[in-house]
C-alpha positions in Angstrom: -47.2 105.7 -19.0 -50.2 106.5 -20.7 -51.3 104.7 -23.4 -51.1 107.6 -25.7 -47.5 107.0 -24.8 -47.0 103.4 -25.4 -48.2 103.5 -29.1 -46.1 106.5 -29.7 -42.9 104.6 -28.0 -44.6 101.1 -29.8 -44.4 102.9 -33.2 -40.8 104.4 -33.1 -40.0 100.5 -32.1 -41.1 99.2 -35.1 -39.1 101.7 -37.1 -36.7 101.2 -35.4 -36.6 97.2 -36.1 -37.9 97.9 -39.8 -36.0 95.2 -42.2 -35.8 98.1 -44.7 -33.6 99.9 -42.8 -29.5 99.0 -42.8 -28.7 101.3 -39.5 -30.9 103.5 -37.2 -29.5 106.1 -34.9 -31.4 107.2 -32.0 -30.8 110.6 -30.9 -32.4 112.2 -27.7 -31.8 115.5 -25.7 -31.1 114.2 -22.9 -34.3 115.6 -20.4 -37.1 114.2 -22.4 -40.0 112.5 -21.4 -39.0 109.9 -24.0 -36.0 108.7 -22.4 -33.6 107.0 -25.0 -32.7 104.5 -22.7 -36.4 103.5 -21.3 -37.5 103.7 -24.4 -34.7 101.0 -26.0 -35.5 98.9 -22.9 -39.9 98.8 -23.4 -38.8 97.7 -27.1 -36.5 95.5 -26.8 -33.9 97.5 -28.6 -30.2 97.3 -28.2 -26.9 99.0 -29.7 -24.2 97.4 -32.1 -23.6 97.0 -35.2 -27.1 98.2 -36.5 -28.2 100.8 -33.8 -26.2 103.3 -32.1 -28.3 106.0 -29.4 -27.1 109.5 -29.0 -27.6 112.0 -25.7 -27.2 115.7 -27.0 -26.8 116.9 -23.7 -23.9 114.4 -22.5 -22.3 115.0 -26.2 -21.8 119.0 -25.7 -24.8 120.4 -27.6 -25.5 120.7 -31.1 -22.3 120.8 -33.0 -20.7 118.0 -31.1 -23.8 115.9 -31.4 -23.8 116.4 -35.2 -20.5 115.3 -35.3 -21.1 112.2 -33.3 -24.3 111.2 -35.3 -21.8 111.6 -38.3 -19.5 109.1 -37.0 -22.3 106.9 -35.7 -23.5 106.4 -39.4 -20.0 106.1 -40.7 -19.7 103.5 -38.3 -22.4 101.5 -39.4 -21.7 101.9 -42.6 -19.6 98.6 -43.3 -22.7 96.6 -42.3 -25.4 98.1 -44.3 -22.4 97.8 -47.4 -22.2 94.0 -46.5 -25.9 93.3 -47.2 -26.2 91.3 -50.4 -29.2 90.6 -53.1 -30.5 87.0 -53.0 -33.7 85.2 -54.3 -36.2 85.0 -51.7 -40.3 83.8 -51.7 -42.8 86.5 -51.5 -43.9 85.1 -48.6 -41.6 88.1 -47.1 -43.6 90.4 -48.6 -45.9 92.6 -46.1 -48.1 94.7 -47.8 -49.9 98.3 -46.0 -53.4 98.6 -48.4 -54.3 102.3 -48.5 -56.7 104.4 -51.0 -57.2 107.9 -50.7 -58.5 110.8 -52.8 -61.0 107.9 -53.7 -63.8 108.5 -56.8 -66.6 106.5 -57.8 -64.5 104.1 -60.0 -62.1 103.2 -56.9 -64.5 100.3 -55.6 -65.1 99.0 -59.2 -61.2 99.2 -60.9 -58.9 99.8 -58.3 -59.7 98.5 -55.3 -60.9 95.1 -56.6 -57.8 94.7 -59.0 -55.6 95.3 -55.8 -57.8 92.6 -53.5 -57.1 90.1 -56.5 -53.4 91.0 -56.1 -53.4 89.9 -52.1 -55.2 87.0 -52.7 -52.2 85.6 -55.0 -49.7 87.0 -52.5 -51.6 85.2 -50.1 -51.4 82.1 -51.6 -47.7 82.8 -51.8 -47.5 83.0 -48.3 -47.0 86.8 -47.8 -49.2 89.2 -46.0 -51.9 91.8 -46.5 -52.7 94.4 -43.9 -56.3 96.2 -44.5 -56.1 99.4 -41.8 -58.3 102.4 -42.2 -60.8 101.6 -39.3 -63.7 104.4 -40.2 -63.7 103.5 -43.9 -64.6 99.9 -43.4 -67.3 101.0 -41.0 -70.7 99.9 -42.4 -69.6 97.1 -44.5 -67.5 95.1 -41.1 -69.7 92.5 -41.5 -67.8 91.2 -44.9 -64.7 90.8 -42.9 -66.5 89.5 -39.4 -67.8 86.2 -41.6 -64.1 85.3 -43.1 -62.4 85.8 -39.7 -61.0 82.7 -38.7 -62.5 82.9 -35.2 -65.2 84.1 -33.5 -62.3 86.2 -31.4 -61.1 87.5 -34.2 -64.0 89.0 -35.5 -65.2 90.2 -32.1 -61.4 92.1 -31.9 -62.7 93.8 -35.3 -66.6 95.2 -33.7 -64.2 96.4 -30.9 -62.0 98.4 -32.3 -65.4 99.8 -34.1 -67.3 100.6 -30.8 -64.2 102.4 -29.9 -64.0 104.3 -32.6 -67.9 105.2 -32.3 -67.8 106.1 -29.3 -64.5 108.5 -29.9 -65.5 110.3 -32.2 -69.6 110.7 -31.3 -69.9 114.5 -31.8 -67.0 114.9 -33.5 -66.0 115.9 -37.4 -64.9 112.2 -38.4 -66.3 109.8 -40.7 -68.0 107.4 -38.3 -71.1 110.1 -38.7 -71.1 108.8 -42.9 -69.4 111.8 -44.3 -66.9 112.0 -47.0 -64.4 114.7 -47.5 -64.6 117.4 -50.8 -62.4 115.8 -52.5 -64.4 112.3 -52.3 -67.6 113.7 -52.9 -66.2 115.5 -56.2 -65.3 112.0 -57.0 -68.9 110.9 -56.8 -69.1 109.1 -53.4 -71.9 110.3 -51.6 -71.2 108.6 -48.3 -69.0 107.0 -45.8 -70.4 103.1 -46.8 -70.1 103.6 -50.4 -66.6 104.6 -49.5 -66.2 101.4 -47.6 -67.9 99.5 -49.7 -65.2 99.8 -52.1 -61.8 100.3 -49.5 -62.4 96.9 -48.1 -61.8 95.2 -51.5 -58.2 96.1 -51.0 -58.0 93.2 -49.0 -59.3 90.7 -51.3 -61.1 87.5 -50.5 -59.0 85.4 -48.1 -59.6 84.7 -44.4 -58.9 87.4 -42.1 -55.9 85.6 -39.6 -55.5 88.3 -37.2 -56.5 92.3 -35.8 -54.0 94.0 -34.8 -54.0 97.7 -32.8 -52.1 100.6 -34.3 -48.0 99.8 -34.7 -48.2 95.9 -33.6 -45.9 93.7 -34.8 -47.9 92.1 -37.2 -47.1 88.2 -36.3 -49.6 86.4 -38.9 -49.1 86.0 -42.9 -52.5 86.1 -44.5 -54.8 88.6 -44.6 -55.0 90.9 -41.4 -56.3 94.4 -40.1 -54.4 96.7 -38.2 -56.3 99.5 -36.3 -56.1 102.9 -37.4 -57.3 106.3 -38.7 -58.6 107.1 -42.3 -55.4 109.8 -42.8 -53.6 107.9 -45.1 -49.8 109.2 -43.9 -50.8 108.6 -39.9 -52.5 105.0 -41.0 -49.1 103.8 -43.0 -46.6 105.0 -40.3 -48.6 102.6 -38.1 -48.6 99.8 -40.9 -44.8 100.1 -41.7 -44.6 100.0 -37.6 -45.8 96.8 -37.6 -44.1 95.2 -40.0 -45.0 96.8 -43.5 -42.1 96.6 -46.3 -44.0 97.9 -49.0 -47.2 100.5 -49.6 -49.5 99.5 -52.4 -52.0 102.8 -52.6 -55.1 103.3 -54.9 -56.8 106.5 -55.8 -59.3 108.4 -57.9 -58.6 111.7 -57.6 -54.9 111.5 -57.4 -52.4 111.3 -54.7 -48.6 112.3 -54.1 -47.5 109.9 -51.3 -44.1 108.6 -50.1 -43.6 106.6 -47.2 -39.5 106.0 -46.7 -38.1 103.5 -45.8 -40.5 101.7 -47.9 -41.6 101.9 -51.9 -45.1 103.1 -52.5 -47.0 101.8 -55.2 -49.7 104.2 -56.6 -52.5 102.7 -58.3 -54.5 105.0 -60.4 -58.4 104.0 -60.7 -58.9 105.4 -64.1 -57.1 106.3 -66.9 -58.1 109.5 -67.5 -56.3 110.6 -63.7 -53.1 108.3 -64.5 -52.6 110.3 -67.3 -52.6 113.6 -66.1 -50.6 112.5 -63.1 -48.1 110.0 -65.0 -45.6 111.0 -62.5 -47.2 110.0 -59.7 -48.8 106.8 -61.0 -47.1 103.5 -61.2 -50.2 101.1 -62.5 -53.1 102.1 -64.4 -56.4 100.3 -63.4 -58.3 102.1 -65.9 -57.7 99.2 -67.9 -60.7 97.1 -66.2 -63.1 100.6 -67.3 -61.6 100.7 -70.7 -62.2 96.8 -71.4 -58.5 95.9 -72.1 -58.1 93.7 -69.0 -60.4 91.7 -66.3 -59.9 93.0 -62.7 -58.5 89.1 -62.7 -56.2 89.8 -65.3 -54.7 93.1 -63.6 -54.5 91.8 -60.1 -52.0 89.2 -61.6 -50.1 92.4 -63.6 -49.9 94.6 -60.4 -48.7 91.7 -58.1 -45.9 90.7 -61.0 -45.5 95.1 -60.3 -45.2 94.2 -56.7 -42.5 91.5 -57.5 -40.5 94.0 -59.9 -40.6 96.7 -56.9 -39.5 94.7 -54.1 -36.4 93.2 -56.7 -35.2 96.5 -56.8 -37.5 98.7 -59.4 -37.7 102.2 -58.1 -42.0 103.2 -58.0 -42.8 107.2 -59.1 -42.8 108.2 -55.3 -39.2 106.9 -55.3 -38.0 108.3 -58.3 -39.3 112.1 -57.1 -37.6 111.5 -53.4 -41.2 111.4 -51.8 -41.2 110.4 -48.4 -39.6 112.2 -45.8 -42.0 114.1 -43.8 -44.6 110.6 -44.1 -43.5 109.6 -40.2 -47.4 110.6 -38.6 -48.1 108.4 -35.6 -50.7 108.6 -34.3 -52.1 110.6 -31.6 -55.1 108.6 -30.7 -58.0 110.5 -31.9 -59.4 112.1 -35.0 -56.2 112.9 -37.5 -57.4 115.4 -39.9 
């Protein structure tokens, strides 16, 4: 198979073994290139209790099918309704950093305040994943010297020279240009963008680089491969491993990524008000002089405890979410 093909089959695996998830249901037509059953064996997936697969075309087409994916849930149901609450470290915490609809306050409130938040989940013994290949480009060289070997940071120039050489003549922002809505929020280019995005992952070694939708095998701080679009970039950090999204923005953002919470982290306090049903945690604080970026990174990690115990964020509350499954089709996502 290609290997277009492998990260698309690599990516509905994860999902498909996401801890968020109480019971998956694979359903397939039955003449698909995707084979359900090829594609269970390449992942290592297998039926029971959890997991039931589905054939439309050996279930007698549409109306049968729906009937049998009905009874598959019901089925599974019991299961997922013997799953019980208990108190756990945050060292199960994995953590997909994105930012988008960035401004010029991003790299001095936001960003930051969310790096100091990883570095005490860190300590903790959870996990950070920094993804957005093309808006760390220019500023590599911060994560290259905290690597924690020289074949780590020579997995991060790779998955750089790839990307150069991809998208040479193309629209994307390897050539240092920002979209409108960036640019409206004062960044004039591609590095001051980065400059700011790779704060998100605070100050802690980098353990690991991973490609797009690889289980993610390292706590610490690691980087997963993948584009700047925010939705196709998540899919492929919740692939690998990802139970929670912690997202900052200037300009605003309405994001959901089921089947895990999204935190939305507004830059400035003028935006989280506007958008107070989008936002969960204003970092405007750090502009307005009310809290260090010290002081808020410990407030949004105590947020990050409060969401994964149960507290529903604004994407949750508005249902947000279910068109967020973008993997990725190696090449420019726009």
């Amino acid at each position: 198979p290609s290997l277009n093909f492998e990260v698309f089959r690599r990516t509905m695996g994860g999902y498909a073994k996401h801890p968020n998830l109480g019971g998956v249901l694979v359903i397939g037509l039955g003449c698909e290139r995707n084979q359900v059953a090829d594609l269970m064996t390449s992942q290592s997936l297998a039926t029971g209790t959890h997991m039931h697969t589905l054939i439309m075309q050996d279930t007698a087409g549409t109306r049968a099918s729906i009937q049998a994916g009905i009874d598959a849930v019901v089925a599974m149901l019991p299961a997922a309704n013997n799953v019980t609450r208990q108190p756990v470290s945050a060292k199960h915490l994995s953590i997909g950093l994105q930012c988008g609809g960035s401004d010029g306050f991003s790299g001095i409130t936001a960003n930051p305040a969310l790096g100091a938040a990883m570095d005490i989940l860190v300590r903790h013994g959870g996990t950070a994943i920094l993804s957005e290949t093309p808006e760390i480009y220019g500023v590599e060289h911060t994560l290259t010297r905290r690597a924690v070997t020289p074949e780590v940071g020579q997995k991060l120039l790779a998955r750089l020279e790839w990307w150069k050489e991809y998208s040479r003549g193309q629209s994307g922002q390897m050539n240092g240009v920002v979209v409108a809505g960036n640019q409206a929020g004062g960044i004039a280019n591609i590095f001051e963008k980065s400059l700011g995005s790779a704060m998100k992952g605070g100050t802690t070694p980098l353990q690991a680089v991973y490609e797009y939708a690889e289980p993610i095998d390292k706590h610490g701080f690691v980087f997963m491969d993948s584009p700047g679009f925010d939705p196709c970039s998540a899919t492929g950090q919740i692939a690998s491993g990802a139970n929670m999204i912690c997202f900052t923005t200037g300009r605003g953002s309405m994001f959901g990524a089921k089947p895990v919470p999204s935190m939305k982290l507004a830059s400035n306090t003028a935006m989280f008000e506007k958008l107070r049903d989008d936002m969960d945690v204003n970092c405007g604080v750090v502009m307005d002089g009310t809290r260090t970026v010290a002081e808020l990174g410990q407030d949004i990690f105590e947020e990050i405890l409060a969401v994964a115990s149960g507290k529903q964020t604004r994407s949750e509350v508005l249902g947000l979410g279910d068109n967020e499954f973008v993997p990725w089709a190696l090449g420019i996502v726009t």
